[in-house]
C-alpha positions in Angstrom: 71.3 20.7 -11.2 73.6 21.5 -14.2 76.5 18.6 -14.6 79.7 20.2 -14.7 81.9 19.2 -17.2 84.8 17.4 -15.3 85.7 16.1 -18.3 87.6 19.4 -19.5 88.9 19.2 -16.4 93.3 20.1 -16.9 95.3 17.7 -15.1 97.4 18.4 -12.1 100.6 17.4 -14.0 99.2 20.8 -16.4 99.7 23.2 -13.0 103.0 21.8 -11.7 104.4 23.9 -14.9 103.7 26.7 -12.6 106.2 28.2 -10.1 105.0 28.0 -6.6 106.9 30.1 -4.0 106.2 30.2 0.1 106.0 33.0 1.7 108.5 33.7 4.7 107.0 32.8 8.4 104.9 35.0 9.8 101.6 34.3 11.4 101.6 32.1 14.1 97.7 30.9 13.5 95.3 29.9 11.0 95.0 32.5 8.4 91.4 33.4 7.8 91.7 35.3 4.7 93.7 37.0 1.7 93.6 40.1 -0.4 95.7 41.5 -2.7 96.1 44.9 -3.7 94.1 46.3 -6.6 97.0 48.4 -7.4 100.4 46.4 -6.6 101.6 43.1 -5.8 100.7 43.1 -2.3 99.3 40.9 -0.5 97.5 41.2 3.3 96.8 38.3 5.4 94.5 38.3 8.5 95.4 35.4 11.5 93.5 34.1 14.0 96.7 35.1 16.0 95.6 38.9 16.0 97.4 40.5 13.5 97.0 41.8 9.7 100.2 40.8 7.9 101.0 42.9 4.7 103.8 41.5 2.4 105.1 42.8 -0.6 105.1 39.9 -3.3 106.6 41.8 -6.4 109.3 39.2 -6.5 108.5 36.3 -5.9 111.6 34.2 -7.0 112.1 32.8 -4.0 110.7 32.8 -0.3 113.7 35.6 0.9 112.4 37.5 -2.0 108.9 38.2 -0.5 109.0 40.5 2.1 106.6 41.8 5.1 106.6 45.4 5.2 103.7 46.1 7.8 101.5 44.7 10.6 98.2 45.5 11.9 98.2 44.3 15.2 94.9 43.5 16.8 94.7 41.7 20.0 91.7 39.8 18.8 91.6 36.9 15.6 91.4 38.7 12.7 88.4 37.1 10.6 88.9 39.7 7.2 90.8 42.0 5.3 90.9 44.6 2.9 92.6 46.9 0.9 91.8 50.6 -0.6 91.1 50.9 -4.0 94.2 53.3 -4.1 96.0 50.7 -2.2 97.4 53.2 0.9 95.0 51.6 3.3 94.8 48.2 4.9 91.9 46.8 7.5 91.2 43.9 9.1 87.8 42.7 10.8 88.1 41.6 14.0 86.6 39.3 17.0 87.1 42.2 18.7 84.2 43.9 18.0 86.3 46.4 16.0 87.5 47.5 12.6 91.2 48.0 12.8 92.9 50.5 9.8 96.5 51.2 9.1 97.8 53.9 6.3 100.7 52.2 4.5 102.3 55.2 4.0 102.9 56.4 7.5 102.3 53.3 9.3 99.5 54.8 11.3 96.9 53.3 12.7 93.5 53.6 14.2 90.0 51.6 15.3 86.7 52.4 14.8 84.5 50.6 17.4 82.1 49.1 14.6 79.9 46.6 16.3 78.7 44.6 19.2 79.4 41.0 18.1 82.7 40.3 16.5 83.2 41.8 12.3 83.0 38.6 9.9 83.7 40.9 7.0 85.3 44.0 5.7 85.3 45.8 2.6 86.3 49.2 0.4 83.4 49.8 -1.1 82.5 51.9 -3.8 79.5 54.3 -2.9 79.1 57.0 -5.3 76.7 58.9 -3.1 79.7 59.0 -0.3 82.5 61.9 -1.0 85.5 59.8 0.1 86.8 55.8 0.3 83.9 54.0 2.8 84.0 50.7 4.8 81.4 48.4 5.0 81.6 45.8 7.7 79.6 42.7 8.1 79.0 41.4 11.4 77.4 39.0 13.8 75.1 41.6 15.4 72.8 41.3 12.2 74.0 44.4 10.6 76.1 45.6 7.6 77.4 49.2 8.8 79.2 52.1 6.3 82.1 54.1 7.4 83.1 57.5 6.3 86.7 57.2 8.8 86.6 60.9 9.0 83.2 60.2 11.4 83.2 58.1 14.5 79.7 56.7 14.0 78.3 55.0 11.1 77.0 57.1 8.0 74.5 54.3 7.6 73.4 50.8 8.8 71.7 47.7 7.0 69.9 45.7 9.6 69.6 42.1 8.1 67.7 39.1 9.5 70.4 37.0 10.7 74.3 37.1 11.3 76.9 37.8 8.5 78.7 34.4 7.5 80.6 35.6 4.5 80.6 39.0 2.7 82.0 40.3 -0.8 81.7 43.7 -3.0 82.8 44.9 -6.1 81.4 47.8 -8.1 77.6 48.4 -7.4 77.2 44.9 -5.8 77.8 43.8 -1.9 76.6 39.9 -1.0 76.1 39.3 2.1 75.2 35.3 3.3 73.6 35.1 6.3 73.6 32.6 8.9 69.5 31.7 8.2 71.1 30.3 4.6 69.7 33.2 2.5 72.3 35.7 0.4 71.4 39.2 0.8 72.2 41.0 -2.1 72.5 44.8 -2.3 72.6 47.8 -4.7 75.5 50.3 -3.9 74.8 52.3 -6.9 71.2 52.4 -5.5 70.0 51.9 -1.9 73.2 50.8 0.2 70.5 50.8 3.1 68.3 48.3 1.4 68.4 44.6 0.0 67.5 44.7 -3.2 66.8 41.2 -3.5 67.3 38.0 -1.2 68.2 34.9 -2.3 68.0 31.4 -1.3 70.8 30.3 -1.3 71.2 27.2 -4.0 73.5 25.2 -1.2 71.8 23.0 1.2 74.0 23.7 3.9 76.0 26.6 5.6 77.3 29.4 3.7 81.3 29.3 4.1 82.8 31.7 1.7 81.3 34.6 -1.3 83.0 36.2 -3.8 81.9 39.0 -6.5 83.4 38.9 -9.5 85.0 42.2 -11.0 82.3 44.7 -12.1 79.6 43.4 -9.4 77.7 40.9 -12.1 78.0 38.0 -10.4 78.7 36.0 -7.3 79.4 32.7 -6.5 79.4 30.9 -3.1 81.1 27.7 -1.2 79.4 25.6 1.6 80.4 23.6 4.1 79.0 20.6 1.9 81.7 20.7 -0.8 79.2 22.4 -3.5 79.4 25.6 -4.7 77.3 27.9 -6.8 78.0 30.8 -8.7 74.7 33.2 -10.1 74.3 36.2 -12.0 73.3 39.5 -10.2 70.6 40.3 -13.1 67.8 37.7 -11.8 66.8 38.3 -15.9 69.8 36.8 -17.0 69.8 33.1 -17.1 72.9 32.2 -18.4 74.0 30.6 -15.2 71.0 29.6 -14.2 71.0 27.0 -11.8 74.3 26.9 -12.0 76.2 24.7 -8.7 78.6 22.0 -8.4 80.1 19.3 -6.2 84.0 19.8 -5.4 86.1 18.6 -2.5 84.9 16.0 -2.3 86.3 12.2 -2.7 85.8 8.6 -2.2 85.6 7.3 1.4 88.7 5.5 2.8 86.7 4.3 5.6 83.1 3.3 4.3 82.7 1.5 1.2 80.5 3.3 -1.6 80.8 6.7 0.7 82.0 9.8 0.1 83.7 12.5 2.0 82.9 15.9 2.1 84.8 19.2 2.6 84.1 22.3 3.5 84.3 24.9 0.6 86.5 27.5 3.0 87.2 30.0 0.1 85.8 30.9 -3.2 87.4 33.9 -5.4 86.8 35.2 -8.7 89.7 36.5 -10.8 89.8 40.3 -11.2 91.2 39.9 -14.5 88.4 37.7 -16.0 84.8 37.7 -14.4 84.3 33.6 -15.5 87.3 32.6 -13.4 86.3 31.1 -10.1 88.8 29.1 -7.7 87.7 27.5 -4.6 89.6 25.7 -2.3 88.8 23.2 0.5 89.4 21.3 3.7 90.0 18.5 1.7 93.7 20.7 1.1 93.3 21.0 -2.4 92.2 23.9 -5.1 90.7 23.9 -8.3 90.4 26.9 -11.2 86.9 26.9 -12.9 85.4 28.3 -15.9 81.6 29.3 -14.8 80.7 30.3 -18.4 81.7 26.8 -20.1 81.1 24.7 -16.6 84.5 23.9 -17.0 87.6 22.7 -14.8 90.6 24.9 -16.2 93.1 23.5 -13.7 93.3 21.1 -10.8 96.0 20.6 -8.6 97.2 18.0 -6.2 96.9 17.7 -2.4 99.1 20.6 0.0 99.0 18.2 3.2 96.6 20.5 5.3 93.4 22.0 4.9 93.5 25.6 2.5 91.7 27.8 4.4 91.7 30.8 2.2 92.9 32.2 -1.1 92.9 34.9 -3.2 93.9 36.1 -6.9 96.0 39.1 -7.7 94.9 41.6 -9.6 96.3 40.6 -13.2 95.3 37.1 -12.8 98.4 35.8 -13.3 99.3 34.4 -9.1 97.0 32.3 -6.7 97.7 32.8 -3.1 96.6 29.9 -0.7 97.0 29.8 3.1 96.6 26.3 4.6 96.3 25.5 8.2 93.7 23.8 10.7 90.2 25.0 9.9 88.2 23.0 12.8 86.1 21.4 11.1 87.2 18.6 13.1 86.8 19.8 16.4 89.6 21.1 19.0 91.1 17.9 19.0 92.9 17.7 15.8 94.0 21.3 16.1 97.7 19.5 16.5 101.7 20.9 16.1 101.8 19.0 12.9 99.3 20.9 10.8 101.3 23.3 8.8 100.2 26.7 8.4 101.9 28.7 5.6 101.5 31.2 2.6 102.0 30.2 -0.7 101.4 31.6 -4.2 101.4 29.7 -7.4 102.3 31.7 -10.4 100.4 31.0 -13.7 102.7 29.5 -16.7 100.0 31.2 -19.0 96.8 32.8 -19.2 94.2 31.3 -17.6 92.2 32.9 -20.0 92.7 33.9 -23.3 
């Protein structure tokens, strides 16, 4: 394994020159995921109490100053969410079985019936051979499905060899990890009904989190053994080869000479630079990497709960985090006194220049 070099690693006091706002109240669960906008400075936000919140973040001076415009509701925990590349539409994956789509402009909604386990994953993708915006869904019945929402049934279906865990897209690339520890990678630009190449997946342990970075050349993955992983989509290009590191993580209060582990709950490339990662953890803390220079651009101190997802806008300039109880300690510390909330950090500078 490549060492990392923790030694570049900016210092927490470095990020509190940032401005970090909450967002007003809203969902009354864990959130299980974040996406911003590609074209505006909103933000969606999918609860395990059934609904898609959509907020509009283009002030963010204070908390009164962001607002929530729209809500998908669902019934059913929302596990994902998406927007359109033109930014009109919002979906969320649900436990439901269901994909659930609301126009922004109209405040319409409508459901596909997608699957029959519950949708892990949802995305816009971008299909050239498809004449209009399509869906594709990831879900625990083994399949990654396409949707055309002018059609009721699927205009194509991926069968995979085990359950969707985690699932990202961007340009020809969709990653897919599945539940039999492999990540399924596939060509959109090519063969959206084949996997082009499967890969094992450099983790040890569960798959909890994927993202692509912007143009679909690479991906990078979190596990529930606080390592993650980040590869390029060429298999000929080497230049993160072998490429995976150990974060949230720390020294044992408990056992001497132990360590703790955390699950990595969310990993997210920066659409404004394709070597900025961010993962965040149950340990209740996020980090910024370089993957090009195996570097730690910024590291920031504890939020008092577990971040359970997180997600860049599209300039680079903001981080939103959700924290919240993420089970990985069982029902019995799901408690009142976890606090689940919102929050962005806004970027000081560049975290590239």
């Amino acid at each position: 394994m490549n060492k990392w070099k923790s030694t570049t690693a900016t210092s927490a006091a470095k990020g509190q020159q940032d401005k970090e706002v909450e967002f007003p109240k809203g969902p009354e669960d864990t959130i299980s995921a974040l996406r911003w906008s590609p074209v505006s400075n909103h933000l969606a936000a999918a609860s395990w109490d059934g609904r898609v919140y959509i907020y509009d973040a283009t002030n963010t001076t204070s908390t009164d100053s962001i607002k929530g415009v729209a809500a998908i509701t669902i019934g059913a925990p929302a596990l994902d969410c998406d927007f359109s590349k033109d930014g009109t539409l919002a979906i969320g994956a649900a436990a439901d079985k269901k994909i659930h789509v609301m126009d922004l402009n109209s405040s319409q909604t409508m459901t596909i019936e997608a699957h029959s386990a519950p949708v892990r994953a949802v995305r816009f993708v971008n299909v050239p051979s498809a004449n209009g915006p399509i869906i594709a869904s990831g879900s625990w019945d083994k399949t990654v499905r396409y949707w055309d929402m002018r059609q009721p049934q699927p205009i194509g279906t991926l069968q995979l060899p085990e359950r969707v865990y985690a699932m990202d897209a961007d340009g020809p690339l969709l990653a897919a990890a599945t539940a039999d520890n492999q990540l399924q990678l596939v060509n959109l630009h090519g063969n959206p009904l084949q996997v082009s190449r499967s890969v094992k997946s450099p983790l040890n342990h569960q798959t909890a989190s994927v993202s692509v970075c912007p143009g679909g050349t690479r991906w990078a993955i979190g596990g529930i053994d606080g390592r993650a992983a980040a590869q390029v989509a060429d298999e000929k290009d080497k230049s993160l080869d072998s490429l995976q590191f150990k974060c949230h993580r720390e020294p044992s209060t408990s056992k001497k000479n132990h360590t703790d582990v955390y699950a990595v709950n969310a990993v997210c490339f920066s659409p404004a630079h394709k070597d900025v990662l961010a993962t965040a953890g149950s340990d209740g803390t996020y980090s910024i990497w370089d993957v090009r220079t195996r570097s730690r651009l910024r590291s920031f101190p504890k939020v008092g709960a577990p971040v359970t997802a997180a997600s860049f806008a599209r300039d680079g300039m903001a981080l939103a985090y959700a924290t919240g109880y993420d089970w990985a300690k069982g029902y019995q510390h799901n408690t009142a006194g976890v606090e689940r909330k919102i929050v962005v950090r806004c970027f000081d500078d560049a975290l590239k220049k």
